[in-house]
PDB file of N, CA, C and O in Angstrom:
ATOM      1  N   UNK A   1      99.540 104.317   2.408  1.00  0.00           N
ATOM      2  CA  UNK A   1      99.472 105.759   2.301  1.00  0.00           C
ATOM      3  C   UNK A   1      98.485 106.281   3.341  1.00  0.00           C
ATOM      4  O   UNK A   1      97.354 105.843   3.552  1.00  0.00           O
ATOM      5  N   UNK A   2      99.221 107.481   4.072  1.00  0.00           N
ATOM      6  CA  UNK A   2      98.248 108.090   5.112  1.00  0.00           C
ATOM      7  C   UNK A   2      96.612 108.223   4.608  1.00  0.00           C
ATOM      8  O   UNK A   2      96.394 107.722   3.505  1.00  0.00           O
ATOM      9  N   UNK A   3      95.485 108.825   5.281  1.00  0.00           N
ATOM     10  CA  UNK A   3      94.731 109.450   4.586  1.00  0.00           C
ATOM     11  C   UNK A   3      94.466 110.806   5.033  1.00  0.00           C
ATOM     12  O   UNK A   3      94.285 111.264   6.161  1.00  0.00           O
ATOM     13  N   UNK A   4      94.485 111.313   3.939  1.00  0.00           N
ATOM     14  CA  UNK A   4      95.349 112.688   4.408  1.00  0.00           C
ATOM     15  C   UNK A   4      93.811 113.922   4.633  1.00  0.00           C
ATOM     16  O   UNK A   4      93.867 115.128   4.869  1.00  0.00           O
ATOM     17  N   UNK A   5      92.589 113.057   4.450  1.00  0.00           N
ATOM     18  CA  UNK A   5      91.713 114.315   4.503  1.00  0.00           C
ATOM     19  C   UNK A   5      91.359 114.641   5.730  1.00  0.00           C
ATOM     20  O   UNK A   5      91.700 114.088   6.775  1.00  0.00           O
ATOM     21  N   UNK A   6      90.385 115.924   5.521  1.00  0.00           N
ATOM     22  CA  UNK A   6      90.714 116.545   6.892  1.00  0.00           C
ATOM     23  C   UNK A   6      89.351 115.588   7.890  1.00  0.00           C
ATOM     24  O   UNK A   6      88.371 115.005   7.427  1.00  0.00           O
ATOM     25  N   UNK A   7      89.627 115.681   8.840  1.00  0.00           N
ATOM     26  CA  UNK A   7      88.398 114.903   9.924  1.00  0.00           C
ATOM     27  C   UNK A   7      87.489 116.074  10.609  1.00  0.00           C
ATOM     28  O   UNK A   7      87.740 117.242  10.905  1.00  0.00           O
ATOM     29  N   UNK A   8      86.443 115.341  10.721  1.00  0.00           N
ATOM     30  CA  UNK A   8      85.645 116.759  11.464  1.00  0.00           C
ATOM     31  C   UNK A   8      86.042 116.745  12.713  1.00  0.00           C
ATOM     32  O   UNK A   8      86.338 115.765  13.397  1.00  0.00           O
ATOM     33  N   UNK A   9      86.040 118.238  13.089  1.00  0.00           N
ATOM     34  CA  UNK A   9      86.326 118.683  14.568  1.00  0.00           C
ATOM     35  C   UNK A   9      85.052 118.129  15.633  1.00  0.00           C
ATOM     36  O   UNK A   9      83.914 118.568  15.469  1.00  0.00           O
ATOM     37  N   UNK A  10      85.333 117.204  16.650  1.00  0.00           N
ATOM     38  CA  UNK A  10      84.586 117.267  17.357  1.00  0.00           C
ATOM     39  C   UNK A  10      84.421 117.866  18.802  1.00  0.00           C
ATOM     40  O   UNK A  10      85.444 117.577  19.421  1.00  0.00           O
ATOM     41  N   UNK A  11      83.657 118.496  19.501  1.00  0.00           N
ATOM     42  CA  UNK A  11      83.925 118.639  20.521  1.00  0.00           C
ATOM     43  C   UNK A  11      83.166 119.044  21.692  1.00  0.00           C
ATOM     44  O   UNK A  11      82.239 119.845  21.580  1.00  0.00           O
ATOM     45  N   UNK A  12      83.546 118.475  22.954  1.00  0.00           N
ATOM     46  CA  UNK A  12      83.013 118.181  24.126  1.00  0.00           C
ATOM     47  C   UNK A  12      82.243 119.757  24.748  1.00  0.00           C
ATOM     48  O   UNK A  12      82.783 120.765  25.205  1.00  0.00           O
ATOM     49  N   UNK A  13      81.094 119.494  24.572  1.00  0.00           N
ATOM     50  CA  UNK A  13      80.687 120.542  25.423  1.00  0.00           C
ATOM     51  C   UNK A  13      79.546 120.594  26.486  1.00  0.00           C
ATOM     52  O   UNK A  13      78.429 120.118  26.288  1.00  0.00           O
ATOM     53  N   UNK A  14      79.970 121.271  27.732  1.00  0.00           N
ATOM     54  CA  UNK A  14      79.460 120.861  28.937  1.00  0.00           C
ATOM     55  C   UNK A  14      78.608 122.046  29.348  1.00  0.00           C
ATOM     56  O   UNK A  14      77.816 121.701  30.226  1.00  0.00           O
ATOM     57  N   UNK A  15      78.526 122.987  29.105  1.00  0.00           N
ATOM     58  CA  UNK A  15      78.150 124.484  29.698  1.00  0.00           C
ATOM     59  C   UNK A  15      77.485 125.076  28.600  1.00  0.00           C
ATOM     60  O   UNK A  15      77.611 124.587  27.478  1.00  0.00           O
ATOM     61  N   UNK A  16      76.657 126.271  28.841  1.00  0.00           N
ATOM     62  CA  UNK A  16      76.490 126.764  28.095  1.00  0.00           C
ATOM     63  C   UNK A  16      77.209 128.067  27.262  1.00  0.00           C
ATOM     64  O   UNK A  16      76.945 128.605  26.187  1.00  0.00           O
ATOM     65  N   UNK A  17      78.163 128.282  28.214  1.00  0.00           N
ATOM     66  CA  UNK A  17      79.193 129.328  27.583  1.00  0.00           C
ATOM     67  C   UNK A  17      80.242 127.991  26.680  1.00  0.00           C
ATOM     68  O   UNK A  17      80.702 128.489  25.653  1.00  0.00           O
ATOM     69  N   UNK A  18      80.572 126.845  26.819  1.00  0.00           N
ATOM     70  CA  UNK A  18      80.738 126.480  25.759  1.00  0.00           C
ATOM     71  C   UNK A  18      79.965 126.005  24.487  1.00  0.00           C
ATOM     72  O   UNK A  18      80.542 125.819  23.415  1.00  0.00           O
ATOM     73  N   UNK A  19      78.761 125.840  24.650  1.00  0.00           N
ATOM     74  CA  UNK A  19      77.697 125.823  23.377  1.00  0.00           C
ATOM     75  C   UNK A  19      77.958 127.282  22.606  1.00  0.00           C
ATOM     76  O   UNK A  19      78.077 127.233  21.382  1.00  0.00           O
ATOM     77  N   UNK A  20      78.045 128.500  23.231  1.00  0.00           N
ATOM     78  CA  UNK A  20      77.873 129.760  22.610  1.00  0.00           C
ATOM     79  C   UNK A  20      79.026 129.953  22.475  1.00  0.00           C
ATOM     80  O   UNK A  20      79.053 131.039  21.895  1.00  0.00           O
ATOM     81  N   UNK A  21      80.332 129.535  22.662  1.00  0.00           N
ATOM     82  CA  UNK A  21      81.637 129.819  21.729  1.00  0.00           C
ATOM     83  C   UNK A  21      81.554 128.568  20.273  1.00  0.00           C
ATOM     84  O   UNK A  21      81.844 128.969  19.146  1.00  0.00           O
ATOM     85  N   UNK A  22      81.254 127.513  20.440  1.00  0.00           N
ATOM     86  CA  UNK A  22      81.099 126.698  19.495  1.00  0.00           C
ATOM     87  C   UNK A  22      80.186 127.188  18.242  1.00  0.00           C
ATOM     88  O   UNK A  22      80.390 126.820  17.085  1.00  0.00           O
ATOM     89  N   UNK A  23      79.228 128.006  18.610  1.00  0.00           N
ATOM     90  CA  UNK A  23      77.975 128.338  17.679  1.00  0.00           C
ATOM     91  C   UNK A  23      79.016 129.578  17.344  1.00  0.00           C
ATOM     92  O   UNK A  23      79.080 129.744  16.126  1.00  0.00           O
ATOM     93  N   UNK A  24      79.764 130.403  18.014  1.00  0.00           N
ATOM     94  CA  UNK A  24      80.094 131.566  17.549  1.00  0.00           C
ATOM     95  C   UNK A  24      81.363 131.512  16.468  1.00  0.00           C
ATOM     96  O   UNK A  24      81.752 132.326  15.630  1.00  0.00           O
ATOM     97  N   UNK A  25      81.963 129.832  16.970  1.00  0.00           N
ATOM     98  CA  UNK A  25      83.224 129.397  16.014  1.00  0.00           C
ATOM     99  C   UNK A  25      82.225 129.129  15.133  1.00  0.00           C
ATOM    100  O   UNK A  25      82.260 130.193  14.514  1.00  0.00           O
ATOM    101  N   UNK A  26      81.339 128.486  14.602  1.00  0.00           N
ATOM    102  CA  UNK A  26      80.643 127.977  13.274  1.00  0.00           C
ATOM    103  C   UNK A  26      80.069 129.109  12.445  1.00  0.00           C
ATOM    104  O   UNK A  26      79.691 128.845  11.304  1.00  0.00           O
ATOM    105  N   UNK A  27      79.979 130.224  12.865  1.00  0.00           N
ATOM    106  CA  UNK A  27      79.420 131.283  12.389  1.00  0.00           C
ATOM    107  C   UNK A  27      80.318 131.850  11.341  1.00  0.00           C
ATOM    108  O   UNK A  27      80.323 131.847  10.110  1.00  0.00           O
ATOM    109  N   UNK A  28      81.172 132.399  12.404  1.00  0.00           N
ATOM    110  CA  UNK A  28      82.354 132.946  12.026  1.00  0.00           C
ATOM    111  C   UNK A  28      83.131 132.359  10.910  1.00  0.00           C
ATOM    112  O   UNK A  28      83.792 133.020  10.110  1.00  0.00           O
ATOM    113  N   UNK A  29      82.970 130.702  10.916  1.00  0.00           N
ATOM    114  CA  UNK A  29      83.658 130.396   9.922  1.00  0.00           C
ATOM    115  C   UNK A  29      83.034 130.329   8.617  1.00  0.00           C
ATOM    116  O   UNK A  29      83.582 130.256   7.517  1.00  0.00           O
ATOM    117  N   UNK A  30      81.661 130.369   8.941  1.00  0.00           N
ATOM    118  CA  UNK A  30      80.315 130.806   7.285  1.00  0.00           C
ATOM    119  C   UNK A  30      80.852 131.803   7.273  1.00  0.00           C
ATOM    120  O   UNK A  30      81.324 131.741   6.138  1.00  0.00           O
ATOM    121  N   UNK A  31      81.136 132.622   7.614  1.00  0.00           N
ATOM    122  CA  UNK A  31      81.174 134.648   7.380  1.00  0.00           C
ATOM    123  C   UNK A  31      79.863 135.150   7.230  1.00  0.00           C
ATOM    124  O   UNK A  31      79.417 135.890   6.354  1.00  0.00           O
ATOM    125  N   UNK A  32      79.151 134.501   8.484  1.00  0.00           N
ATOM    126  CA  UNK A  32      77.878 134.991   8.939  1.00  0.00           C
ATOM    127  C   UNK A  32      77.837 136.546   9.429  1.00  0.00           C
ATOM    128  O   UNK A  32      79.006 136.744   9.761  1.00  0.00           O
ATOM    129  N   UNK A  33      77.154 137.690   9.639  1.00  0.00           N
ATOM    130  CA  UNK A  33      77.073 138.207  10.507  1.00  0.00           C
ATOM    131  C   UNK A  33      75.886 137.686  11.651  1.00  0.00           C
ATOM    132  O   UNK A  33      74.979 136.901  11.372  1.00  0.00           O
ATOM    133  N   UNK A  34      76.145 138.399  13.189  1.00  0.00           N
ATOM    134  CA  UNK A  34      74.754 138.166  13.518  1.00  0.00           C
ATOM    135  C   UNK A  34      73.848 138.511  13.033  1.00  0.00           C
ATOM    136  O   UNK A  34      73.150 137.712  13.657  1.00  0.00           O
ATOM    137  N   UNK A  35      73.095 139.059  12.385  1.00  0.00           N
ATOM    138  CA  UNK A  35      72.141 139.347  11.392  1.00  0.00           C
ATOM    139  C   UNK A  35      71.711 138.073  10.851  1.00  0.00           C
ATOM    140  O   UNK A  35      70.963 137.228  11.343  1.00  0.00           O
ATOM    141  N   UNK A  36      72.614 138.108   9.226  1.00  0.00           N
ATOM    142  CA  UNK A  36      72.636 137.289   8.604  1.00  0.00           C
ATOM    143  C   UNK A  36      72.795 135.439   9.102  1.00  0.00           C
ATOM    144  O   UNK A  36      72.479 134.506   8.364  1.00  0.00           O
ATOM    145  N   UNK A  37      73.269 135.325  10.291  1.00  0.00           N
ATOM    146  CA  UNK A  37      73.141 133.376  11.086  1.00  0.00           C
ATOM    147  C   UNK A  37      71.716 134.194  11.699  1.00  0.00           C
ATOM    148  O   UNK A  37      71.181 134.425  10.615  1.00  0.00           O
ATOM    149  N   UNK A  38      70.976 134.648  12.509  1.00  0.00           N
ATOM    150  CA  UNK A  38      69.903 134.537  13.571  1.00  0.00           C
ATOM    151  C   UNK A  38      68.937 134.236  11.876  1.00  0.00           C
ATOM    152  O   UNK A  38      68.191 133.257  11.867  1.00  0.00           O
ATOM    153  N   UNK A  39      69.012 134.957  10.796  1.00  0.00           N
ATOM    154  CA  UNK A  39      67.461 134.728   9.658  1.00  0.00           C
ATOM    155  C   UNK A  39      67.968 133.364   8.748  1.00  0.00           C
ATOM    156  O   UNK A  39      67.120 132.723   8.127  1.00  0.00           O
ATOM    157  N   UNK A  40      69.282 133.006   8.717  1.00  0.00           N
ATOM    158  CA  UNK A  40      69.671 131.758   8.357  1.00  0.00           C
ATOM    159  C   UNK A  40      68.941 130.383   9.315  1.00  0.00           C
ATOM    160  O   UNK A  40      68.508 129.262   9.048  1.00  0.00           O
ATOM    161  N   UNK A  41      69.094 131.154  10.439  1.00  0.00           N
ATOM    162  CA  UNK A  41      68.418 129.789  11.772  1.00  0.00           C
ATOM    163  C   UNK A  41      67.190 130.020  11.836  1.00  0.00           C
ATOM    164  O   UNK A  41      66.603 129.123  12.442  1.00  0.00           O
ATOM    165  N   UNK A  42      66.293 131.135  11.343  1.00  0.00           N
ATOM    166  CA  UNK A  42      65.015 131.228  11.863  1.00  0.00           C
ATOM    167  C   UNK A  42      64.754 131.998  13.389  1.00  0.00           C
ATOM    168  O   UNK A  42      63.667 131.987  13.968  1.00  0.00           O
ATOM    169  N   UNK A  43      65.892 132.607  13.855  1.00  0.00           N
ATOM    170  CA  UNK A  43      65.732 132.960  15.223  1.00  0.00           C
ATOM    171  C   UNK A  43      65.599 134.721  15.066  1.00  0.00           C
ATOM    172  O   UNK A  43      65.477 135.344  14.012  1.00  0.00           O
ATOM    173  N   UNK A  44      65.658 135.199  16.275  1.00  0.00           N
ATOM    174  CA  UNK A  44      65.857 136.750  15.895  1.00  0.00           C
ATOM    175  C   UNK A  44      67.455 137.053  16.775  1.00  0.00           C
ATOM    176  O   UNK A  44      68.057 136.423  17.645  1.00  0.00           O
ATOM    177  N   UNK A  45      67.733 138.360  16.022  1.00  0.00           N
ATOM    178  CA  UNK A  45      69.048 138.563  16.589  1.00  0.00           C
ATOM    179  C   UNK A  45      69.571 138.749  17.787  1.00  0.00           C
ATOM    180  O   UNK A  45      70.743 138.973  18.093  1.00  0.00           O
ATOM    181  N   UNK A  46      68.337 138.608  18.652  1.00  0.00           N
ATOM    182  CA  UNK A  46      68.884 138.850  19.986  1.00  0.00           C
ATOM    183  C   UNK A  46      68.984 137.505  20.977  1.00  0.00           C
ATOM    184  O   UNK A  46      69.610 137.319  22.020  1.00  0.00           O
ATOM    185  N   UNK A  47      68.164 136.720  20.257  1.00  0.00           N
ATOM    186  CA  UNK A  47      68.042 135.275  20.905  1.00  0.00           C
ATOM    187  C   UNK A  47      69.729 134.905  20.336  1.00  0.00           C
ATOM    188  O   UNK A  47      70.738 135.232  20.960  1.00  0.00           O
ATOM    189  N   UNK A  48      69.720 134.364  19.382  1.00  0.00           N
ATOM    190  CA  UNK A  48      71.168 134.314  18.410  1.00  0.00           C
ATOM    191  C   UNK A  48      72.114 134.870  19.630  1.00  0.00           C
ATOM    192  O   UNK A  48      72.532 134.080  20.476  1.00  0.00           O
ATOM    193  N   UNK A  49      72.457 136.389  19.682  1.00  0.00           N
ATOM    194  CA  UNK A  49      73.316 136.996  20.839  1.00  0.00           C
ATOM    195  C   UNK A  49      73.349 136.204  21.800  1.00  0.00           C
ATOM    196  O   UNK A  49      74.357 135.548  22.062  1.00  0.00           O
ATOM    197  N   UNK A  50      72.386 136.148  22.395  1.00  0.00           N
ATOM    198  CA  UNK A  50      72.482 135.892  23.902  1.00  0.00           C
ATOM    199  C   UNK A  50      72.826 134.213  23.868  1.00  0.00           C
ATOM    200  O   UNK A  50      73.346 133.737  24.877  1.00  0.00           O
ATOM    201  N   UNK A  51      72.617 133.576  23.036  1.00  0.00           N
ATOM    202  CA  UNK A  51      72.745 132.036  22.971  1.00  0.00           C
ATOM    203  C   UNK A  51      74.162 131.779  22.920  1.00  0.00           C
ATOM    204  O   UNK A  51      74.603 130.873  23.627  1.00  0.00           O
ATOM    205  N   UNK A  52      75.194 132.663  21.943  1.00  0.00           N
ATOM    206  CA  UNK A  52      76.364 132.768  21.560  1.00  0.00           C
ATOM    207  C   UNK A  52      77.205 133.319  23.176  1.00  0.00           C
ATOM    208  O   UNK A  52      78.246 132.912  23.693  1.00  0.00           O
ATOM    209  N   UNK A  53      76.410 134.182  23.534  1.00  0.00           N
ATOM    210  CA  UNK A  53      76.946 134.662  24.883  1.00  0.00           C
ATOM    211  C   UNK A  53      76.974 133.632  25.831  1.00  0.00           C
ATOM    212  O   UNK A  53      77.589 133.778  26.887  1.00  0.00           O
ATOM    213  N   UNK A  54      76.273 132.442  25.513  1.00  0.00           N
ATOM    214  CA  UNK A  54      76.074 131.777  27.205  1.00  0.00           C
ATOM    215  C   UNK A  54      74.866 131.544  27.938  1.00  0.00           C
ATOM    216  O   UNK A  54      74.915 131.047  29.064  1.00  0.00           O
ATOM    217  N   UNK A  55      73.829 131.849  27.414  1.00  0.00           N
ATOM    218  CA  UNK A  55      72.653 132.184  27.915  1.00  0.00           C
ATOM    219  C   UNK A  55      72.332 131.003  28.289  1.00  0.00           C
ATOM    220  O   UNK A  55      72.064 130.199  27.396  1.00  0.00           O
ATOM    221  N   UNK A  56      72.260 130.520  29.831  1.00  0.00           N
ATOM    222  CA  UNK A  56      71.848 128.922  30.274  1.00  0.00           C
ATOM    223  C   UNK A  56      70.341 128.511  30.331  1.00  0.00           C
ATOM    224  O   UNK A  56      70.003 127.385  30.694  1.00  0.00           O
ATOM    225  N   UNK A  57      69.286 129.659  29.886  1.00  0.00           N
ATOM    226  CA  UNK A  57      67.784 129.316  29.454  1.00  0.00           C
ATOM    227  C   UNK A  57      66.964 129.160  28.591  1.00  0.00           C
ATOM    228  O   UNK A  57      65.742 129.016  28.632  1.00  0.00           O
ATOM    229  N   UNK A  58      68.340 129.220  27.044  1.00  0.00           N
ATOM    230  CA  UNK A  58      67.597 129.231  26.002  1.00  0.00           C
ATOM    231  C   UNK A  58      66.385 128.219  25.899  1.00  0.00           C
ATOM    232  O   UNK A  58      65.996 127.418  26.749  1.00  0.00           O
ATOM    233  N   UNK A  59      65.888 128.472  24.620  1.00  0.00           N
ATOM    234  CA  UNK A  59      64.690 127.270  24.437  1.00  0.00           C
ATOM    235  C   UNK A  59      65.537 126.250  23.218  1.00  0.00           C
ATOM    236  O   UNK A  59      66.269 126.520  22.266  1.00  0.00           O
ATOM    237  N   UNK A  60      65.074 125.122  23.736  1.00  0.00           N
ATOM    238  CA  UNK A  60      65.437 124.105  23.058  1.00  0.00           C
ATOM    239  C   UNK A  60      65.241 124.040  21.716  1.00  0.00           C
ATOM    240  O   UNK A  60      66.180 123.624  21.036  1.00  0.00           O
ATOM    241  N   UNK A  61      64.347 124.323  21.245  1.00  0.00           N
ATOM    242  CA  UNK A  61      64.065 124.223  19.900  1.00  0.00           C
ATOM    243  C   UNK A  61      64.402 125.562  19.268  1.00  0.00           C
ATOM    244  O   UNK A  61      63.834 125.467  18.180  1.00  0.00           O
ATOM    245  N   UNK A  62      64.867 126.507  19.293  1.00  0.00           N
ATOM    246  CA  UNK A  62      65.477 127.584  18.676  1.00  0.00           C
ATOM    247  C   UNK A  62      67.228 127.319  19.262  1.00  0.00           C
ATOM    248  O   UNK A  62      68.248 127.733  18.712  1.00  0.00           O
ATOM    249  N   UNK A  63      67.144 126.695  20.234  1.00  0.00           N
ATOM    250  CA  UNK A  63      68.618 126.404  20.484  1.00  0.00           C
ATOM    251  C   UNK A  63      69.474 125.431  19.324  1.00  0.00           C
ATOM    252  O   UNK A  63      70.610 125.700  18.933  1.00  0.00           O
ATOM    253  N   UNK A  64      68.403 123.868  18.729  1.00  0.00           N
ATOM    254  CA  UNK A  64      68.250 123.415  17.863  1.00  0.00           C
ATOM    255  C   UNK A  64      68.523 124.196  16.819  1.00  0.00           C
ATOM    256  O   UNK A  64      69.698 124.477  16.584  1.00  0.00           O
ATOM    257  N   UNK A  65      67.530 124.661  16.048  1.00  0.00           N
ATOM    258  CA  UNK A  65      67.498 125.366  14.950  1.00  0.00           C
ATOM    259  C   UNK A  65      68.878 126.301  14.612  1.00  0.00           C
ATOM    260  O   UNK A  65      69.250 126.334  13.439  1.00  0.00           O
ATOM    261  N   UNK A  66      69.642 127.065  15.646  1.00  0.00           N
ATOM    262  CA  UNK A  66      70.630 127.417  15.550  1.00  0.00           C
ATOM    263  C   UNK A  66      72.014 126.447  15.261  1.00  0.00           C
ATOM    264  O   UNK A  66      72.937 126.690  14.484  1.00  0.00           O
ATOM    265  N   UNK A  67      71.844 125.344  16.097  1.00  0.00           N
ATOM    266  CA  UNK A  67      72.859 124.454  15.390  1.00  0.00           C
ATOM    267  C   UNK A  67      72.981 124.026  14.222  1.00  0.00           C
ATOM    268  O   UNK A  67      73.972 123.874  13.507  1.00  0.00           O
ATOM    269  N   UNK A  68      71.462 123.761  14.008  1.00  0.00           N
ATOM    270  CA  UNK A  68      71.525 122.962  12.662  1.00  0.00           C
ATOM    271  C   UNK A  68      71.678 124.309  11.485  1.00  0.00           C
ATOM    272  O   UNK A  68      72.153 124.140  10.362  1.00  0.00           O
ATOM    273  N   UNK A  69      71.372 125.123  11.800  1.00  0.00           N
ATOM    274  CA  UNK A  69      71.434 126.626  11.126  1.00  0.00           C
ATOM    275  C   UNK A  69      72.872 127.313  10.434  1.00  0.00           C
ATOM    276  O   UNK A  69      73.150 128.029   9.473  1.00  0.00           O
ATOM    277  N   UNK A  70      73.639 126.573  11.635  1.00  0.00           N
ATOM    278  CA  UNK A  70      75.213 126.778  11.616  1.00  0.00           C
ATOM    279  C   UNK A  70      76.033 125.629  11.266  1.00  0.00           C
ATOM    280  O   UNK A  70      77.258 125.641  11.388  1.00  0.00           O
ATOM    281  N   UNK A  71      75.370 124.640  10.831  1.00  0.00           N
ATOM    282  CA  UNK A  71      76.250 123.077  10.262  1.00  0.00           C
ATOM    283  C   UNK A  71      76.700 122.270  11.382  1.00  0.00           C
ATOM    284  O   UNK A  71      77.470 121.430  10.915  1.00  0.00           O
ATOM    285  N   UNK A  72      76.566 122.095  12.876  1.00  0.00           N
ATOM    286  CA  UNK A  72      76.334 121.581  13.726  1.00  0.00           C
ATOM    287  C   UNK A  72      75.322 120.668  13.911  1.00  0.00           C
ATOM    288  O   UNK A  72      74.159 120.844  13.550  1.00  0.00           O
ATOM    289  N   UNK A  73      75.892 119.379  14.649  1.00  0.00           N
ATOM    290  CA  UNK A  73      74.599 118.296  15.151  1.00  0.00           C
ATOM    291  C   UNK A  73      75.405 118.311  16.568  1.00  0.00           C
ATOM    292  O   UNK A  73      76.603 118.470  16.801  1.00  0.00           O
ATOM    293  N   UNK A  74      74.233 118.072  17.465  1.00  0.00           N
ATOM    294  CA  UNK A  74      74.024 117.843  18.866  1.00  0.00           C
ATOM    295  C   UNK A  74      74.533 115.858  18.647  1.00  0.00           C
ATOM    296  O   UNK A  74      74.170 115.065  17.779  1.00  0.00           O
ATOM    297  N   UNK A  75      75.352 115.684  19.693  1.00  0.00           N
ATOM    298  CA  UNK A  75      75.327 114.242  19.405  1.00  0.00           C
ATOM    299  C   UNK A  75      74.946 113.461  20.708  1.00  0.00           C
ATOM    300  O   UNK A  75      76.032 113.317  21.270  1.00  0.00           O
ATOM    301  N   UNK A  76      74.249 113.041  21.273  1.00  0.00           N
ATOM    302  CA  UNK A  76      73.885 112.036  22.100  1.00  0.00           C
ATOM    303  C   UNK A  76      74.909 110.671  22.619  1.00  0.00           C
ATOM    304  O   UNK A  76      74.957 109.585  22.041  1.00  0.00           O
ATOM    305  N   UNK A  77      75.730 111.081  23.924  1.00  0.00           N
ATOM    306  CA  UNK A  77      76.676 109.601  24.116  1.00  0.00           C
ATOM    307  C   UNK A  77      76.589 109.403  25.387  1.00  0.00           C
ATOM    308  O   UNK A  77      76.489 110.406  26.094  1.00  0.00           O
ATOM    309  N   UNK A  78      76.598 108.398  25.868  1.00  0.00           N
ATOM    310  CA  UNK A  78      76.840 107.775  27.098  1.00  0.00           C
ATOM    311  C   UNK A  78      78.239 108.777  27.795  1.00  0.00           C
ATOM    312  O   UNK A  78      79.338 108.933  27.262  1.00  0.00           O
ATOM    313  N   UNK A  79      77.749 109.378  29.178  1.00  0.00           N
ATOM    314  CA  UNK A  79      78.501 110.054  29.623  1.00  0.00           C
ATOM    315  C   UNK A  79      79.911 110.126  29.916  1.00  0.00           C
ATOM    316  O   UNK A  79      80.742 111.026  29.794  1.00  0.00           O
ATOM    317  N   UNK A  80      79.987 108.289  30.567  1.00  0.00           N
ATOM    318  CA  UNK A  80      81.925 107.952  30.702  1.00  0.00           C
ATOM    319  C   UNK A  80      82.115 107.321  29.422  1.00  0.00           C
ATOM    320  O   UNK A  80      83.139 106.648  29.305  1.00  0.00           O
ATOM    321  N   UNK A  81      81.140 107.423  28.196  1.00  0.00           N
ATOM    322  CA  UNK A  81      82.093 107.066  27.031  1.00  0.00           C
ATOM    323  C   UNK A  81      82.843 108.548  26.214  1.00  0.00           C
ATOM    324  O   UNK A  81      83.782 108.603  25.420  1.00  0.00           O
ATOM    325  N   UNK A  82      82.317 109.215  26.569  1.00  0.00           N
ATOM    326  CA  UNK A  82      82.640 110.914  26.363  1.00  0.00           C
ATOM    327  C   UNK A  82      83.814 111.431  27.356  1.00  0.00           C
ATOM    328  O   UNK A  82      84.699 112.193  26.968  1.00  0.00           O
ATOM    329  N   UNK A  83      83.726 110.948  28.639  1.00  0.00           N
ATOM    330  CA  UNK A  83      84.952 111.477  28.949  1.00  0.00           C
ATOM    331  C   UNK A  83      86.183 110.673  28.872  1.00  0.00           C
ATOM    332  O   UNK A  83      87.269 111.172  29.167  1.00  0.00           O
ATOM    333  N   UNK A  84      86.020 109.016  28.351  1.00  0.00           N
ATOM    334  CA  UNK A  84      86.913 108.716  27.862  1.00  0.00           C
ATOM    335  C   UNK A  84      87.516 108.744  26.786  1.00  0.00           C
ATOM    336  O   UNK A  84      88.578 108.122  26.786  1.00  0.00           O
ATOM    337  N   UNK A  85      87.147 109.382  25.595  1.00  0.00           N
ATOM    338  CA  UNK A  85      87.048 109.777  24.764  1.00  0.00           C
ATOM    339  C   UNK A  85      87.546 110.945  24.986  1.00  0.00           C
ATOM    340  O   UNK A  85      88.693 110.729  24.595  1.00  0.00           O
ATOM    341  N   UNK A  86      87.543 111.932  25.294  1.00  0.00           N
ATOM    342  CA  UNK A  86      87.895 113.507  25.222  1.00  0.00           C
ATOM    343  C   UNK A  86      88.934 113.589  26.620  1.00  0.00           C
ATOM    344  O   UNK A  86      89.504 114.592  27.049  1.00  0.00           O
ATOM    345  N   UNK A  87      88.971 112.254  27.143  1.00  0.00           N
ATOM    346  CA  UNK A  87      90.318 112.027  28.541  1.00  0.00           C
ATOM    347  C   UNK A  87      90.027 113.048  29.815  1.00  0.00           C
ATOM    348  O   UNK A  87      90.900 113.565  30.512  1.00  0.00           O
ATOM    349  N   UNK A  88      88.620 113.212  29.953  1.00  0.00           N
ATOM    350  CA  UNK A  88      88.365 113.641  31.472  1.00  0.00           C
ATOM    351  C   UNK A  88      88.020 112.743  32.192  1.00  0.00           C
ATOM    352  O   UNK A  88      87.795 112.958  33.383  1.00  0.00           O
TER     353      UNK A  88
END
């Protein structure tokens, strides 16, 4: 018999405009507002914005706090085991 549960989504991200669509998919799917995810993460709402936007200077440790804020982990892999893996 298959196993039919669902698997977590993983996915490759290289940029920071893809970190800030990923944080903005995890949000969205709490039924966060920005408001309500930036005092969930500990951040303020404009850091939150601009992180979701793309912002390539955030600070690391509020960049952190937002992932983990939003049910996200950062995962650490060997670079050509990632693009063989995700087939770039």
């Amino acid at each position: 018999m298959a196993d039919t549960a669902a698997q977590p989504v993983v996915e490759l991200v290289t940029s920071p405009a893809e970190l800030g669509a990923a944080i903005r998919r995890a949000r969205a799917a709490l039924g966060l507002s920005y408001r309500d995810a930036a005092a969930r993460c500990g951040v303020g709402r404009r850091f939150f914005n601009e992180l979701e936007n793309g912002k390539p200077t955030a600070r690391l440790d509020k960049t952190l706090a937002v992932l983990t804020g939003v049910g996200l982990l950062p995962l650490i892999v060997p670079l050509d085991e990632a693009m063989k893996a995700f087939g770039k």
